[in-house]
C-alpha positions as a Markdown table, in Angstrom:
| # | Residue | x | y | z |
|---|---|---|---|---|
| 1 | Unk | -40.7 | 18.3 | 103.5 |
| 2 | Unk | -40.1 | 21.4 | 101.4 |
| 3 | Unk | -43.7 | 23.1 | 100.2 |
| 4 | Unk | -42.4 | 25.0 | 98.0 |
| 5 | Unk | -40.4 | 22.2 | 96.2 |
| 6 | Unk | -41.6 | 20.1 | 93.0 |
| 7 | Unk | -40.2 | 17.3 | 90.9 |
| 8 | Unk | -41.6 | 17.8 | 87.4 |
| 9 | Unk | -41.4 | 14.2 | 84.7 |
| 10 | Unk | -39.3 | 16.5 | 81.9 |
| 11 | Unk | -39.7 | 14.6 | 78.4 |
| 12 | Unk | -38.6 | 17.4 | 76.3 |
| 13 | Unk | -42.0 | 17.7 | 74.7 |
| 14 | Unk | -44.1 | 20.9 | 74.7 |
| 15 | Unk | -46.1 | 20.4 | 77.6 |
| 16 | Unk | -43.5 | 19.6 | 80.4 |
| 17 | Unk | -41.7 | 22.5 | 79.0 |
| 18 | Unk | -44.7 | 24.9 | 79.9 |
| 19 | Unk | -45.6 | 23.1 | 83.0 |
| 20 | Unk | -42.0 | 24.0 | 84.2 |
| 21 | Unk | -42.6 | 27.4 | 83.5 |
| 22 | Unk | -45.6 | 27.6 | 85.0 |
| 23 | Unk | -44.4 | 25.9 | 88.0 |
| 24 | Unk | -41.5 | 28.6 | 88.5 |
| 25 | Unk | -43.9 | 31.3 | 87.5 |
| 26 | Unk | -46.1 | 30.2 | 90.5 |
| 27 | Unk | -42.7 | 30.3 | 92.6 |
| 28 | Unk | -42.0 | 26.6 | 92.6 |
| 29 | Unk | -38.6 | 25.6 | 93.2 |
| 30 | Unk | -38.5 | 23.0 | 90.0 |
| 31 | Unk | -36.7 | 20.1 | 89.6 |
| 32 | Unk | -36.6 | 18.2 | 86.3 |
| 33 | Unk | -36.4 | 14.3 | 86.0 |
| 34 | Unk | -36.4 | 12.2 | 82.9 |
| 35 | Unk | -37.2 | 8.7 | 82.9 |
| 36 | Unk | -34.8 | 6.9 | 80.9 |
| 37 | Unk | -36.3 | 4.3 | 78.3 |
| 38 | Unk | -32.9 | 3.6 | 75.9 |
| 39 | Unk | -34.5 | 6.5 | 73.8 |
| 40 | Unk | -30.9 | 8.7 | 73.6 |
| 41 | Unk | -32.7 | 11.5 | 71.4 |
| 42 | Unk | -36.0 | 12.0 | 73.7 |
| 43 | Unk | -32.7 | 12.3 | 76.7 |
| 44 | Unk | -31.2 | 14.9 | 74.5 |
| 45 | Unk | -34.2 | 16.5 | 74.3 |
| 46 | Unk | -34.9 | 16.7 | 77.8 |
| 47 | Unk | -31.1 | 17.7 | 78.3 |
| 48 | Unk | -31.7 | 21.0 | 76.1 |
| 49 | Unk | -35.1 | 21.6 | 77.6 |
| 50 | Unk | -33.7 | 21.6 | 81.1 |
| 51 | Unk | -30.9 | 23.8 | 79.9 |
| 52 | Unk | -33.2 | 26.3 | 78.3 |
| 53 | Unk | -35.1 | 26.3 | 81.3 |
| 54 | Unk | -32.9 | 26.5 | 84.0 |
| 55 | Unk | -33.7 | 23.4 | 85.8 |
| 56 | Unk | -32.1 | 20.6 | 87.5 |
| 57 | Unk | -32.5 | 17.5 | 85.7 |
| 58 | Unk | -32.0 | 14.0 | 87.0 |
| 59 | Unk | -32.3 | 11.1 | 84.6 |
| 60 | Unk | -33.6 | 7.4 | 86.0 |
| 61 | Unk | -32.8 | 4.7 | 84.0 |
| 62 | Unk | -36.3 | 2.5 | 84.2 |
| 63 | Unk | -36.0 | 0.1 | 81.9 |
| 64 | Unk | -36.2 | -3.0 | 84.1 |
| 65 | Unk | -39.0 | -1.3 | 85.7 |
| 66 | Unk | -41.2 | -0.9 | 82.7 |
| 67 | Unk | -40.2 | -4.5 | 81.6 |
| 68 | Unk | -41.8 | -6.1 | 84.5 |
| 69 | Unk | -44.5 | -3.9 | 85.5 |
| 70 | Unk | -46.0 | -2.8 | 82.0 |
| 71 | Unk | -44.0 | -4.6 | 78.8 |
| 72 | Unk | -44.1 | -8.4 | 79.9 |
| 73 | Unk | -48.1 | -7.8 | 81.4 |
| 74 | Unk | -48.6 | -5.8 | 78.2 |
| 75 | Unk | -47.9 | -9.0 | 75.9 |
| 76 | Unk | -50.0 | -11.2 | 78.5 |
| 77 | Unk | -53.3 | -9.2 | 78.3 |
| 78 | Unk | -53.0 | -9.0 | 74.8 |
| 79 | Unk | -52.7 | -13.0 | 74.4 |
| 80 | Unk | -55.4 | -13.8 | 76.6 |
| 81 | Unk | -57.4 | -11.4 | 74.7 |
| 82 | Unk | -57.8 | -8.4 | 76.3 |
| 83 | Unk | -57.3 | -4.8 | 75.3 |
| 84 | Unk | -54.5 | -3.1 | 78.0 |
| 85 | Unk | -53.6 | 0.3 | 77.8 |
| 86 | Unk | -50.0 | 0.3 | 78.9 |
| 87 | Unk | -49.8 | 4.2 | 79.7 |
| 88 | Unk | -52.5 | 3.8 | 82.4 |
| 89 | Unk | -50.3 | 0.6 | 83.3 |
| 90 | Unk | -47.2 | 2.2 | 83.6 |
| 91 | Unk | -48.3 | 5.6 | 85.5 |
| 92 | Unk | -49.2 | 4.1 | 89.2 |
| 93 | Unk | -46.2 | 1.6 | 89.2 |
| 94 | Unk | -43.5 | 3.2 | 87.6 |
| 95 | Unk | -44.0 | 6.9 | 86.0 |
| 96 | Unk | -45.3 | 8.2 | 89.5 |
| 97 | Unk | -43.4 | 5.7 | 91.6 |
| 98 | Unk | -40.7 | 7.2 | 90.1 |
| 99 | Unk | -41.0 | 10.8 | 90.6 |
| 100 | Unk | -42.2 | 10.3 | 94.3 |
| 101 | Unk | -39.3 | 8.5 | 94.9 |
| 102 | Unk | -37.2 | 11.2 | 93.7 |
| 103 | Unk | -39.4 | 14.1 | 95.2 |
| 104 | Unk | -39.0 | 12.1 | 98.4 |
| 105 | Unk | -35.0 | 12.6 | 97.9 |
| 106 | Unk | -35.0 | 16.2 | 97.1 |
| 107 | Unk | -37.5 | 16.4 | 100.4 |
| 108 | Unk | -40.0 | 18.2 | 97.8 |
| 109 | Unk | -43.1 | 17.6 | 98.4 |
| 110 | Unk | -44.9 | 17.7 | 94.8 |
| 111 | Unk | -44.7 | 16.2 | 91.8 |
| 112 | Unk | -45.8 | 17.4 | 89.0 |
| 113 | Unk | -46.7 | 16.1 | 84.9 |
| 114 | Unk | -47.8 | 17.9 | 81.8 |
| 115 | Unk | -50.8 | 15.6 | 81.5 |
| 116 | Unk | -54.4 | 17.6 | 81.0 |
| 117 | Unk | -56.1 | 17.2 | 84.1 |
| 118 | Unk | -56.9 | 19.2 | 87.0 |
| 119 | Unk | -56.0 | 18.4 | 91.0 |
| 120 | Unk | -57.5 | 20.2 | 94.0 |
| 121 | Unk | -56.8 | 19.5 | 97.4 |
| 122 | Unk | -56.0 | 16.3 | 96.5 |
| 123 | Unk | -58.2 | 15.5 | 94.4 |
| 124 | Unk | -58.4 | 14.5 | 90.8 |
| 125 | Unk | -60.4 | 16.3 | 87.9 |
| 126 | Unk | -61.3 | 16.3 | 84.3 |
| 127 | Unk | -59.0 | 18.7 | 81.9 |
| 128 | Unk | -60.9 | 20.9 | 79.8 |
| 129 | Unk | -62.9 | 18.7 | 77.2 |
| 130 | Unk | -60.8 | 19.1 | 74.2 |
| 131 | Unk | -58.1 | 17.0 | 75.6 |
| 132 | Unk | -58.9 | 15.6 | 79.0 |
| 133 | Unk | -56.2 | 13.3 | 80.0 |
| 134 | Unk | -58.1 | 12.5 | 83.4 |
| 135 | Unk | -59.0 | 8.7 | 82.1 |
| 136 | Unk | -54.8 | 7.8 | 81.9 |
| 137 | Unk | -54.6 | 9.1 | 85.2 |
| 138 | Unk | -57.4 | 6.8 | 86.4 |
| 139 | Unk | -55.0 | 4.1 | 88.1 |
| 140 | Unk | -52.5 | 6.8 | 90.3 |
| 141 | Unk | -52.5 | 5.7 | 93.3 |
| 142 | Unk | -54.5 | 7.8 | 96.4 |
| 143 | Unk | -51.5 | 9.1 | 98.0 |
| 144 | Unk | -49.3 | 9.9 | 94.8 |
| 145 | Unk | -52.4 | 12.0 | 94.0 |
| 146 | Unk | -52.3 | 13.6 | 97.1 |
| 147 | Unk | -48.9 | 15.3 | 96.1 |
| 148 | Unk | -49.8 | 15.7 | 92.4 |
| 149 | Unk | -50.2 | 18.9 | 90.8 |
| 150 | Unk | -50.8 | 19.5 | 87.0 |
| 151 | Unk | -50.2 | 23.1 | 85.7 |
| 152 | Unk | -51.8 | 22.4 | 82.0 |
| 153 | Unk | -55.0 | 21.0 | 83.8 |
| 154 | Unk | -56.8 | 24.8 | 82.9 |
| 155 | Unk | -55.5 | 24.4 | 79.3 |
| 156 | Unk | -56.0 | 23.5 | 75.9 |
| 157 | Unk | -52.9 | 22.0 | 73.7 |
| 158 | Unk | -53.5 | 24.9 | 71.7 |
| 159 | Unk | -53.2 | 27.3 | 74.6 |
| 160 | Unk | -50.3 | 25.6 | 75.7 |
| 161 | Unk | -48.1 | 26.0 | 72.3 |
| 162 | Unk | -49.1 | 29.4 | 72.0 |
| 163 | Unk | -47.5 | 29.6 | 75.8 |
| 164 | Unk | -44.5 | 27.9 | 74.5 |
| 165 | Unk | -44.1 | 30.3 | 71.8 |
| 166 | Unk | -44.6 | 33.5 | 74.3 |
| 167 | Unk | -42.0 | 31.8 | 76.7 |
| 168 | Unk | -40.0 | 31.7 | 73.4 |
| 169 | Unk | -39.2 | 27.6 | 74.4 |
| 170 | Unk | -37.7 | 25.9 | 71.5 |
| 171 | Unk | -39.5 | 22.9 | 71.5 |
| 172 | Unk | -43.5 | 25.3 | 70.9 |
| 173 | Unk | -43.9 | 23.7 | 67.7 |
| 174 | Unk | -42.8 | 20.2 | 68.5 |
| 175 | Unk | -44.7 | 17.3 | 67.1 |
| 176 | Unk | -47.1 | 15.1 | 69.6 |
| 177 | Unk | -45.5 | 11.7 | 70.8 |
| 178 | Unk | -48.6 | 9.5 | 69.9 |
| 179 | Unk | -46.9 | 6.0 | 69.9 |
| 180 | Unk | -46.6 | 3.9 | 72.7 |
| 181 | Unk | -43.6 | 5.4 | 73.9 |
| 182 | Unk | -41.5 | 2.0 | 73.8 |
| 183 | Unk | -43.1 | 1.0 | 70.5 |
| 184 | Unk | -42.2 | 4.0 | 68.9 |
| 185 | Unk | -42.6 | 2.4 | 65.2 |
| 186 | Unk | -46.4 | 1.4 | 66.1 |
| 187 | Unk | -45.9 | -1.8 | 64.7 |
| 188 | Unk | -47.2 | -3.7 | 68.2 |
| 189 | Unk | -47.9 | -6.8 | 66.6 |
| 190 | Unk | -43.7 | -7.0 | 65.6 |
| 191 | Unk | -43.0 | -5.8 | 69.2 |
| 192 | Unk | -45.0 | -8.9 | 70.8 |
| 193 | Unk | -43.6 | -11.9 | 68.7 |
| 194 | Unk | -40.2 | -11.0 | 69.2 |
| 195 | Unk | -40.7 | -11.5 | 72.9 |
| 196 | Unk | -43.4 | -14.5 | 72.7 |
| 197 | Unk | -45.2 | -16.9 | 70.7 |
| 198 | Unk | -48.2 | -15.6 | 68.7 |
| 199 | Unk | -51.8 | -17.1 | 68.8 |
| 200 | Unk | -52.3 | -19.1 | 65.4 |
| 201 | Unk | -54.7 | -18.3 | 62.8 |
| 202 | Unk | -58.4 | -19.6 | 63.7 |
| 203 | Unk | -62.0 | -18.4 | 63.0 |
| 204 | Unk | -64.3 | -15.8 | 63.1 |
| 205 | Unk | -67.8 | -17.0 | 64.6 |
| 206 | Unk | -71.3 | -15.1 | 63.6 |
| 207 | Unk | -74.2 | -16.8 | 65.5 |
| 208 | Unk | -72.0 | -19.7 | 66.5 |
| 209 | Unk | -71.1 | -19.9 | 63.1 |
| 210 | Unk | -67.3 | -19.8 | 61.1 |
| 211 | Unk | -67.7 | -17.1 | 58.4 |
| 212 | Unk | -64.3 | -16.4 | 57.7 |
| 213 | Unk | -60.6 | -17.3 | 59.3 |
| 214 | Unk | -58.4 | -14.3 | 61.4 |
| 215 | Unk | -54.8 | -14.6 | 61.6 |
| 216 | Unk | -54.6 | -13.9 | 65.3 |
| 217 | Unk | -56.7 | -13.1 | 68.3 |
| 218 | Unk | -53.9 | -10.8 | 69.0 |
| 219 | Unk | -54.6 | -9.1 | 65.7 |
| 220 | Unk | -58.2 | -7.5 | 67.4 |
| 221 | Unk | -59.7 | -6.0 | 69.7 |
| 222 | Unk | -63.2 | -5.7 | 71.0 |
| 223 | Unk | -65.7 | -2.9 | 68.5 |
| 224 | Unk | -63.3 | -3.2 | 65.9 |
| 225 | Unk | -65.1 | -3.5 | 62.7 |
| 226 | Unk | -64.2 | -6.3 | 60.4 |
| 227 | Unk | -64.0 | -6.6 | 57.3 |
| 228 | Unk | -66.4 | -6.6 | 54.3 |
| 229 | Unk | -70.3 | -7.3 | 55.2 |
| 230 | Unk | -72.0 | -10.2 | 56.5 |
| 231 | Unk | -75.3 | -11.0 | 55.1 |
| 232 | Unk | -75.4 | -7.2 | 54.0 |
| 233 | Unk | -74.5 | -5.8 | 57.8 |
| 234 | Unk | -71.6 | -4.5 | 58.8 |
| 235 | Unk | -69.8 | -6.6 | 61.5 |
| 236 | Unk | -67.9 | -5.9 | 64.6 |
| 237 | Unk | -65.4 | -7.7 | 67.4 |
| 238 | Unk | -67.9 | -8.1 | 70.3 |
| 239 | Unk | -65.9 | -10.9 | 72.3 |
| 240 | Unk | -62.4 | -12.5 | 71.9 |
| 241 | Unk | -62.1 | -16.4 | 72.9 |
| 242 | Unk | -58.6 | -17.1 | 73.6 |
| 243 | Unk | -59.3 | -21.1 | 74.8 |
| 244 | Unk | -61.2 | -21.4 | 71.1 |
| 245 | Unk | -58.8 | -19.0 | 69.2 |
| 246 | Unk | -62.3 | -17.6 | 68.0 |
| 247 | Unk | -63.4 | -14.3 | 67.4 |
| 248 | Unk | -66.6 | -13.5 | 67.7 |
| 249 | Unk | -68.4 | -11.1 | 65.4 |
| 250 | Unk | -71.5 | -9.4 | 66.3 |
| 251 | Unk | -73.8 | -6.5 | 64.7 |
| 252 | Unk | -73.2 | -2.9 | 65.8 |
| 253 | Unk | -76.1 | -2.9 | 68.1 |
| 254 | Unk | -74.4 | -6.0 | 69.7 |
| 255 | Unk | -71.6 | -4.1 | 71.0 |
| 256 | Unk | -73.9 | -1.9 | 73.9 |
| 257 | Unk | -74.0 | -2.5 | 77.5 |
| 258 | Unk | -75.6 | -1.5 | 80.3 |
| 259 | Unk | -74.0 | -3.8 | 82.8 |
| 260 | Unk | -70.0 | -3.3 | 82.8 |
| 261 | Unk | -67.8 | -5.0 | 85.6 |
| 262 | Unk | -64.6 | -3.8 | 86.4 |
| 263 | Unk | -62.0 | -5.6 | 89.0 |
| 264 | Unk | -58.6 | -4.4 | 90.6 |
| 265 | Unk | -60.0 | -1.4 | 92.0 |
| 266 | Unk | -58.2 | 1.9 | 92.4 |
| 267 | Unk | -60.2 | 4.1 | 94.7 |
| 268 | Unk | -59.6 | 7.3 | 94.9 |
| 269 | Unk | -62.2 | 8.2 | 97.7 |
| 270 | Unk | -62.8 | 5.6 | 100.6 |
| 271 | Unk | -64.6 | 3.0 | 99.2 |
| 272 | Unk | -68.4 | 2.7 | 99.3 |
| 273 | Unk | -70.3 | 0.4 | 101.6 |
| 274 | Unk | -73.6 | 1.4 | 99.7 |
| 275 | Unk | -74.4 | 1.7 | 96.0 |
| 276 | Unk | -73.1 | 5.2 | 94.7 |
| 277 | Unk | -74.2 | 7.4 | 91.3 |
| 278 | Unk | -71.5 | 8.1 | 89.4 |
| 279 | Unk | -70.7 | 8.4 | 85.2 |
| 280 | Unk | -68.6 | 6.3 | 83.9 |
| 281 | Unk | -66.2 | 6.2 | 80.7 |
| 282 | Unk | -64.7 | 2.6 | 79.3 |
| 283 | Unk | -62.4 | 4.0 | 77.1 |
| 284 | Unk | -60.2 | 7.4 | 76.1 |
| 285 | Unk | -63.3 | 9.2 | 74.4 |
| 286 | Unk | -65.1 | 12.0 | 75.0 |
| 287 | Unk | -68.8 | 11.3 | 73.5 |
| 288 | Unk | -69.4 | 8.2 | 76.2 |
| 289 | Unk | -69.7 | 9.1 | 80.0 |
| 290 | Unk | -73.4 | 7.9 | 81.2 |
| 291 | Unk | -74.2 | 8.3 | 84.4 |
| 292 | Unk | -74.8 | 4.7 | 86.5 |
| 293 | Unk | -75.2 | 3.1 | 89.6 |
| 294 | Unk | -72.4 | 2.1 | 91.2 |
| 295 | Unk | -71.7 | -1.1 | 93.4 |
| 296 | Unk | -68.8 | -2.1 | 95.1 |
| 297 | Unk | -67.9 | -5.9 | 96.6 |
| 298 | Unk | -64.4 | -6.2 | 97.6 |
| 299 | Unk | -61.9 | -4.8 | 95.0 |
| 300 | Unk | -64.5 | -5.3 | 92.2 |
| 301 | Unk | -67.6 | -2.8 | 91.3 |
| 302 | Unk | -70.5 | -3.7 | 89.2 |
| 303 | Unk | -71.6 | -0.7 | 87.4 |
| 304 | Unk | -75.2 | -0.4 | 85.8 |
| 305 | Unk | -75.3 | 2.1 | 82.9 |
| 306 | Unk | -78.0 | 4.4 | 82.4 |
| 307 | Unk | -77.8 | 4.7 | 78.9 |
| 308 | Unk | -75.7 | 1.7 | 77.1 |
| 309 | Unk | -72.0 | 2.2 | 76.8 |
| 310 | Unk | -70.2 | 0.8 | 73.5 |
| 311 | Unk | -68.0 | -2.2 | 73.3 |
| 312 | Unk | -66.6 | -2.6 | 76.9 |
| 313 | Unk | -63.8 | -4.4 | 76.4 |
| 314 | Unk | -61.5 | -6.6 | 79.1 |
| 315 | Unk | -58.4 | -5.2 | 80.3 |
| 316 | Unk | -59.5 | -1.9 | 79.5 |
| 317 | Unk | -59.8 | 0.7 | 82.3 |
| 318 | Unk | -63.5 | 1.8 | 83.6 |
| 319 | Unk | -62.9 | 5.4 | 85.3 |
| 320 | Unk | -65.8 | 6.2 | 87.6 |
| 321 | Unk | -66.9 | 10.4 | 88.0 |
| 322 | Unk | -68.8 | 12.3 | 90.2 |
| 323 | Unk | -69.2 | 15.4 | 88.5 |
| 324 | Unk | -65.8 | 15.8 | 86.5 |
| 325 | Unk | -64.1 | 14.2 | 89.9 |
| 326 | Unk | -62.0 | 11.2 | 89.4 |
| 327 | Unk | -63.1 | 8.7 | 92.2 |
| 328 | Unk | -62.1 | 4.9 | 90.9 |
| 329 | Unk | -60.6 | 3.1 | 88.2 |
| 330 | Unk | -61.1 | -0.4 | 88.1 |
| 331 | Unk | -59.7 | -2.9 | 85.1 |
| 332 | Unk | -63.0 | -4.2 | 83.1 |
| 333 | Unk | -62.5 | -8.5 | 83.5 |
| 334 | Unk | -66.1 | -9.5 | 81.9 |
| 335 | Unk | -66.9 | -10.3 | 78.1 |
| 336 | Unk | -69.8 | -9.0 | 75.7 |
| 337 | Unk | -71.9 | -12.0 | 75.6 |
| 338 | Unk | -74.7 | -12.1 | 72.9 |
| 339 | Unk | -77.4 | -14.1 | 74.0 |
| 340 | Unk | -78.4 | -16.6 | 71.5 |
């Protein structure tokens, strides 16, 4: 396997672009490869940023791939209630599948992404704070972040345009994708009924009782404010009931946990036989990571918080740190309950 080699995911944004540079600045032989979604600009894009940059590209068609492994789970998290995040989905089983597969064909031994984190000796790492992208990367799998390395991981998006413009790459002052890249219109809710049935219309519980009717568990998820005020508070989604087709509404104070459990457990150092310390984040923010107690059984953890955590909510991803070190991602399977 070729050391010097690396297969770089090329979208034909801004920060593959300068990761390719980097790379080949380093002295990396660099290899571009697209993953092909039915999205013929974003291929033309990564066409002309290949071109400009002198790279190989190779395009892989993953369409069926993404169906089964993030779009059908996708719409099944979201009608039993839960909150998925289908980048985090997507990178272990088909983004980095993908590009080891095709550094394993090239016989290069690295991969590489323009994602904001940091690697070290295998290892994983928080970006710099501005725009940490360590908490997607949760979920990749031990040995694809063996080969990983991420040439942004030092800088800031800022930095990185201002890199783009010095390299004098065309695409320095191209917009950020923020969409979920195969619902580029936003509109999720569309997406998911033209590929299943929608929950019906049912009611919103305060206390165990109706205050007002929703149009769709699918419509919510958990911390999201709803509407108007109850009994002059503000309310909040602190638990979705798929079996009742009930939301449950809670004060803000409601929405805080110390005691979050996570299942499907992706460790990224050997797991623990005794209860660790770690910090923990339950969703892609930057103000939440209190430290906690962590306590593994099987492919589950238990994690006691410190210091509350805000609206833990199922199907989203728990990241476990130790220091800014990546060690575990596990998917959180346990609803807010409010105790009567």
């Amino acid at each position: 396997m070729n050391d010097n080699r690396v297969v770089l995911g090329l979208s034909g944004g801004v920060d593959s672009a300068v990761a390719a540079n980097l790379l080949k600045q380093s002295g990396y032989e660099v290899f571009g490869c697209f993953l092909y979604i039915g999205d013929e600009a974003a291929r033309s894009d990564a066409v002309k940023a290949a071109e400009s940059l002198d790279v190989p590209l190779s395009v892989i068609d993953i369409r069926e791939q993404l169906e089964e492994n993030v779009c059908k789970p996708f719409t099944a998290c979201y009608l039993r209630g839960e909150t998925p995040n289908p980048c985090i989905m997507c990178n272990p089983t088909v983004k980095f599948k993908n590009l080891v597969e095709e550094a394993d064909r090239l016989d290069a031994k690295w991969v590489a992404t323009g994602h904001y984190a940091r690697t070290e000796d295998g290892k994983l790492f928080k970006g710099r704070p501005a725009n940490d992208q360590s908490y997607m990367l949760g979920r990749v799998r031990r040995s694809q972040v063996e080969r990983l390395l991420l040439p942004l991981g030092n800088y800031e998006k800022t930095e990185v345009r201002a890199l783009a413009e010095s390299f004098g790459l065309h695409v320095a002052h191209k917009p950020d994708s923020m969409e979920i890249c195969f619902i580029p219109d936003k509109d999720y809710i569309g997406w998911m009924s033209r590929r299943a049935a929608m929950p019906p219309a049912g009611n919103v519980t305060f206390r165990g009782k109706v205050i007002m009717p929703h149009p769709g568990i699918h419509h919510y998820t958990v911390g999201q404010r709803l509407p108007g005020l109850y009994e002059e508070r503000k309310i909040y989604v602190t638990a979705i009931d798929p079996e009742k087709n009930e939301i449950i509404a809670g004060l803000w104070e409601d929405l805080f946990r110390t005691e979050v459990h996570a299942g499907q457990v992706n460790w990224l150092i050997d797991r623990p036989t005794e209860p660790i310390r770690a910090s923990v984040r339950v969703r892609h923010t930057k103000w939440e990571n209190p430290n906690c107690t962590v306590t593994a059984d099987g492919d589950s953890v238990t994690i006691i918080c410190d210091d509350p955590v805000r609206a833990p909510a199922m199907g989203q991803s728990a990241v476990l740190y130790q220091d800014d070190r990546v060690i575990a991602s596990g998917y959180i399977d346990r609803p807010i309950v409010i105790e009567a």
